[in-house]
C-alpha positions in Angstrom: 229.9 -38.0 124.3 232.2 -40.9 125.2 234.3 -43.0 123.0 234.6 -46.8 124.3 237.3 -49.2 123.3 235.9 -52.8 123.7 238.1 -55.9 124.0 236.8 -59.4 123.0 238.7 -62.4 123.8 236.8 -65.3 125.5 237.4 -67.9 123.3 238.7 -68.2 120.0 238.3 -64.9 118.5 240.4 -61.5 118.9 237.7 -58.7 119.0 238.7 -54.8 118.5 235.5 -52.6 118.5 235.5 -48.5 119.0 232.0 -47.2 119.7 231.1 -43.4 119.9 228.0 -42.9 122.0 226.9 -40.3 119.4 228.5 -41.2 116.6 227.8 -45.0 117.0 230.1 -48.2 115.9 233.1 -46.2 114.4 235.0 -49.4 113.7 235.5 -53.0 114.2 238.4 -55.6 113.7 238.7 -59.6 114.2 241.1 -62.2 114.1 239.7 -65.8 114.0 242.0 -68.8 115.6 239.6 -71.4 113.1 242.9 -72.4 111.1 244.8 -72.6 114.2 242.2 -75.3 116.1 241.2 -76.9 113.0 244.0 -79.7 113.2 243.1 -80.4 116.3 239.2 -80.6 116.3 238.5 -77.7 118.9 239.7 -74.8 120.5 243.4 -75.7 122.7 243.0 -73.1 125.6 246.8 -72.8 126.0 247.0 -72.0 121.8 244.3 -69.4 122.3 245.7 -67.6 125.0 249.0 -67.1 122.8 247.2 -65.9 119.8 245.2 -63.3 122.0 248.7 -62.3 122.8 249.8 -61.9 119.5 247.0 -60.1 117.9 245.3 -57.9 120.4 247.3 -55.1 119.7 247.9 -55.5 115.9 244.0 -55.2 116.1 243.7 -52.3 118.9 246.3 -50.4 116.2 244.1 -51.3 112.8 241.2 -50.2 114.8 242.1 -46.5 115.9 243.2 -46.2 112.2 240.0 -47.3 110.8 238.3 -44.6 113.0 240.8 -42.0 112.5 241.2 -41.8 116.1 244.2 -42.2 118.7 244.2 -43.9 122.0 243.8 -40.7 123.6 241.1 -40.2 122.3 239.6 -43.4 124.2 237.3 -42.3 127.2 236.5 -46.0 128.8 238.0 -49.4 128.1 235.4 -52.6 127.8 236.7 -56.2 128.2 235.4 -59.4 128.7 235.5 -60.4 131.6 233.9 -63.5 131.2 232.6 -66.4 131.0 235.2 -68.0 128.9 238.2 -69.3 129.0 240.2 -68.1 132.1 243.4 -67.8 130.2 242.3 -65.9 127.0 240.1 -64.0 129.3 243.0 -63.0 131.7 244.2 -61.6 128.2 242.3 -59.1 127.2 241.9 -57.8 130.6 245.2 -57.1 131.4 245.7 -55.6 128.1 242.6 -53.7 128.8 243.4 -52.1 132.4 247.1 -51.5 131.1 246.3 -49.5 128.7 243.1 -47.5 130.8 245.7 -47.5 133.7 248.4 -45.5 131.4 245.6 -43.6 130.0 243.9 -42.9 133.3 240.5 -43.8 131.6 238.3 -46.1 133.7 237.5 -49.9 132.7 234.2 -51.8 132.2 233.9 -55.5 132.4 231.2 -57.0 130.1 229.4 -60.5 130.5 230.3 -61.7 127.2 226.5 -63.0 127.0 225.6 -59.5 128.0 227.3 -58.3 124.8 225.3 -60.8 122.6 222.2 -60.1 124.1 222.6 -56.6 123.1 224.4 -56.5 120.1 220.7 -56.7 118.0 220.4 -53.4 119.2 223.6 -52.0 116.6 221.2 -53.0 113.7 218.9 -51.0 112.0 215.9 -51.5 113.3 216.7 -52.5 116.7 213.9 -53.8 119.4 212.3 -51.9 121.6 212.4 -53.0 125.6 210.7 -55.7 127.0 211.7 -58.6 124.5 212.2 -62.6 124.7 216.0 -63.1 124.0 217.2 -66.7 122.3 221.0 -66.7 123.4 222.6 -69.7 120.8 225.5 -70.6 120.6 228.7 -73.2 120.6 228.7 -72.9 124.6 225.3 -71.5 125.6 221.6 -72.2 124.8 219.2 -70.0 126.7 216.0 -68.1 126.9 215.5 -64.9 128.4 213.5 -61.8 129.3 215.0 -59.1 128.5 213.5 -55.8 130.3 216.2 -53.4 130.0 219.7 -53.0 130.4 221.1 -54.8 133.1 217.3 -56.7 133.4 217.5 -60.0 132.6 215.2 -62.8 133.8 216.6 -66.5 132.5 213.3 -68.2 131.3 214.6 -71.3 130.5 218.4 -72.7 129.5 220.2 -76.1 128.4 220.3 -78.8 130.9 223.6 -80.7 129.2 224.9 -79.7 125.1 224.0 -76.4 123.8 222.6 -76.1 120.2 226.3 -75.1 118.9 227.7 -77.8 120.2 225.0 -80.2 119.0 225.6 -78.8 115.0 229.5 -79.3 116.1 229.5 -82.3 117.3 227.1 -83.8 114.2 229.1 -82.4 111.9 232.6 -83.6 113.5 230.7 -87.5 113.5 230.3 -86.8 109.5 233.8 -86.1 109.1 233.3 -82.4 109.1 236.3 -80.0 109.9 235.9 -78.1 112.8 233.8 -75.5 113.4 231.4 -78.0 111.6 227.9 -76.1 112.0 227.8 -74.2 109.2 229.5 -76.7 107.2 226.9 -78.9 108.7 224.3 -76.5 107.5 225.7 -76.6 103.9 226.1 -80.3 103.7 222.3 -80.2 104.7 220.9 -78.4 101.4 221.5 -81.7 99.6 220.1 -84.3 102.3 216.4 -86.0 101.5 214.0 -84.9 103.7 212.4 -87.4 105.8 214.7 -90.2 105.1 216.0 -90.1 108.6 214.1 -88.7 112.0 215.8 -87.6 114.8 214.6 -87.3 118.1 213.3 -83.2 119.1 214.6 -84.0 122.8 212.5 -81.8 125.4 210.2 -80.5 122.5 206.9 -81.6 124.9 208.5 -80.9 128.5 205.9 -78.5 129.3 208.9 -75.8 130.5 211.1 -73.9 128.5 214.4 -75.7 128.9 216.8 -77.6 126.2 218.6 -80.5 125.8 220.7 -81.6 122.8 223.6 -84.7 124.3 220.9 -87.3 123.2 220.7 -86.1 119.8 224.4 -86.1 119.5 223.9 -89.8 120.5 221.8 -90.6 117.9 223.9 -89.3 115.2 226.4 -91.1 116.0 223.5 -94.1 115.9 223.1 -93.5 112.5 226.5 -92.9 111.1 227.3 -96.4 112.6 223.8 -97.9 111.2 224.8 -96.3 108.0 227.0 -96.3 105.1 228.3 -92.7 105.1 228.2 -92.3 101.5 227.9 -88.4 100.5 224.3 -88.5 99.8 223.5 -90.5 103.1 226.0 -87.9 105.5 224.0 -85.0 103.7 220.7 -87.0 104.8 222.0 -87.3 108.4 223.1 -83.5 108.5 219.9 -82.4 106.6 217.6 -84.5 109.5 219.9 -83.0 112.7 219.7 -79.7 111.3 215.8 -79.6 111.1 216.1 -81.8 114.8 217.8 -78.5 116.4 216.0 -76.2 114.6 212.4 -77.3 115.3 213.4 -77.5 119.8 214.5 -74.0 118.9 212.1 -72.3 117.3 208.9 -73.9 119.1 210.6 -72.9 122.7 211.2 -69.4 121.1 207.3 -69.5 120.1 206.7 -70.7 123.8 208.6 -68.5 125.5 207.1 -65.1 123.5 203.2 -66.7 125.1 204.1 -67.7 128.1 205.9 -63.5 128.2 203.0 -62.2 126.9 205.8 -60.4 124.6 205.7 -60.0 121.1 209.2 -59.3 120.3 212.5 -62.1 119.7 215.9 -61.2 119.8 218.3 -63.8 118.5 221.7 -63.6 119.6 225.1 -65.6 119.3 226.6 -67.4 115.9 223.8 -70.1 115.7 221.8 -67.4 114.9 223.1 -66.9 111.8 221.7 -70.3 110.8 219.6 -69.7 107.8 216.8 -72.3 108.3 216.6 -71.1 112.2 215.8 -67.6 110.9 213.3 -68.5 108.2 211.7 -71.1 110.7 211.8 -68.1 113.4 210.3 -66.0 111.1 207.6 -67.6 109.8 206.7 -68.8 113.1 207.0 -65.3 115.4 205.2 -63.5 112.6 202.0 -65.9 112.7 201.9 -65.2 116.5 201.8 -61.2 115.5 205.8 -60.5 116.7 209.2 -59.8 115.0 212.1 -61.0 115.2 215.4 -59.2 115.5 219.1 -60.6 114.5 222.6 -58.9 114.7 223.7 -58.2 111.2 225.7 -61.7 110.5 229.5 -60.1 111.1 228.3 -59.8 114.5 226.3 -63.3 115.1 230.0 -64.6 116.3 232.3 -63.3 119.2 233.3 -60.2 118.3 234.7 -56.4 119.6 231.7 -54.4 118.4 229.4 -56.4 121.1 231.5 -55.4 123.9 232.0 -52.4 123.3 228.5 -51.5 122.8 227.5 -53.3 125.9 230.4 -50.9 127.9 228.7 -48.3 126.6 225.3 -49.1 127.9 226.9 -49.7 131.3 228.8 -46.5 131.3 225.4 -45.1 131.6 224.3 -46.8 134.2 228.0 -45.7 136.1 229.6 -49.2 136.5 233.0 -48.4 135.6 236.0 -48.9 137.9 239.2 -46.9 138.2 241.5 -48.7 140.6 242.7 -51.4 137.5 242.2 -54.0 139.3 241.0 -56.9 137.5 239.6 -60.4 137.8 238.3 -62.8 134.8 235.0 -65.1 135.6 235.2 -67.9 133.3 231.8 -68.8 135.1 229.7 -66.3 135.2 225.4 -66.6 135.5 224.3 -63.3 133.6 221.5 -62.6 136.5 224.7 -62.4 138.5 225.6 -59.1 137.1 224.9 -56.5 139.9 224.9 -52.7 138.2 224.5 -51.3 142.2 228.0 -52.5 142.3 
């Protein structure tokens, strides 16, 4: 039985997570920086970094109360260790092999993508090994095979934008605040269908990659074409929302036959999309499969993931105890070497 703290801090939220490899998730805490890099229309590393500072252990405290537990009670330590940003990366793992060095408690240091791949797996039901993973998010759009823990095969991935940034970028050329996709997604209910079409870039490449800068570019061709009244920016929204989502789900559908795999895991905040998951849906359960989400408090960066994913790595004995650390802000997932 082994109680893991995990640490999330890679970007712009402050993740606190305590997982009990019997008991399960005991609890989880989050600060967001979204008010703080609002004014500016996108994260500000250096800002980041500071609010890490300032709220990692506020949160580390809220989260040993929520569990009724003290930090000696803590039998392993999980941190990002990246990719991310270096300096809110450098973060939480200095905080995190501080506090295992005073405890004398050995660290793990998670792939943050790890942690999304897995986090599916804390929801009731989880998937079963081998499964097709869709990885979406504001920095990463890829497609993998998942075989087990630690067994990842990369089946296809963006060449340029990833999906998030796609539904951010849209929304900021409609005047949206920042994080704009799931305002994006919002303004969309109201949009005509069909009064605009957008390009599905890579839809009939024949492999399984993405690409998403050139529908940014034609956005912005139709905001300028355009008068951006209200009902014409929830047109545009409405037609780049259905753009990303059909690329998505048909290289999903492509991915599970080409696999031979019936199962989808869908992992990272675009996944809490709602027209991606009905689209997902309809389209993985005509081909005979399921699809698996996190439950929607965990779609986003956050502590639960991480500490999960420490967890499963704990198994496979890939913690350290000399407290040294080093952050990867780049960081290829098949990288990860558990013989290490």
């Amino acid at each position: 039985m082994k109680l893991i703290l995990g640490i999330e801090s890679s970007c712009d939220e402050t993740g606190i997570a305590l997982y009990h490899t019997e008991r399960g998730l005991l609890a989880h805490t989050l600060h967001s920086q979204i008010a703080l890099h609002n004014e500016y229309g996108g994260v500000v590393p250096e800002l980041a970094s500071r609010d890490h500072v300032r709220y990692v252990l506020p949160l580390i405290r809220s989260a040993l109360q929520q569990a009724d537990c003290s930090l000696n009670d803590v039998d392993a330590i999980a941190y990002t260790q990246g990719p991310g940003l270096s300096g809110a990366l450098l973060v939480g793992a200095s905080i995190a092999c501080a506090l295992a060095y005073t405890l004398g408690v050995p660290t793990i240091g998670v792939h943050h993508l790890e942690g999304h791949l897995l986090s599916p797996l804390l929801s009731d039901p989880a998937p079963a090994f081998p499964f097709v993973a869709l990885l979406v998010s504001g920095g990463h759009t890829q497609l993998m095979r998942v075989d087990g823990v630690g067994r990842y095969t990369l089946l296809g991935e963006s060449v340029d934008d990833a999906a998030g940034e796609a539904f951010d970028k849209s929304a900021k050329l409609l005047g949206l605040d920042y994080p704009g996709g799931a305002l994006l997604a919002r303004l969309a209910q109201g949009g005509t269908p069909g009064r605009f079409k957008l390009p599905r870039p890579m839809l009939h490449s024949g492999d399984l990659d993405f690409s998403f800068s050139g529908l940014k570019t034609a956005v912005l061709t139709l905001t300028q074409q355009n008068e951006t009244d209200k009902q014409t920016r929830a047109d545009i929204a409405h037609a780049a929302q259905e753009a990303i989502v059909d690329v998505l789900a048909s290289k999903s559908l492509a991915a599970l036959k080409q696999s031979g795999l019936n199962q989808l895991v869908v992992a990272g905040g675009v996944g809490a999309n709602q027209l991606l998951r009905s689209r997902l849906n309809e389209a993985v359960n005509k081909h005979g499969g399921n699809v698996f989400y996190p439950d929607l408090e965990f779609c986003t960066d956050n502590g639960a993931m991480i500490a999960f994913a420490g967890a499963m790595r704990l198994q496979h004995q890939t913690a350290r105890n000399d407290y040294r650390f080093n952050v990867k802000p780049r960081w290829d997932l098949q990288e990860i070497n558990y013989a290490d």
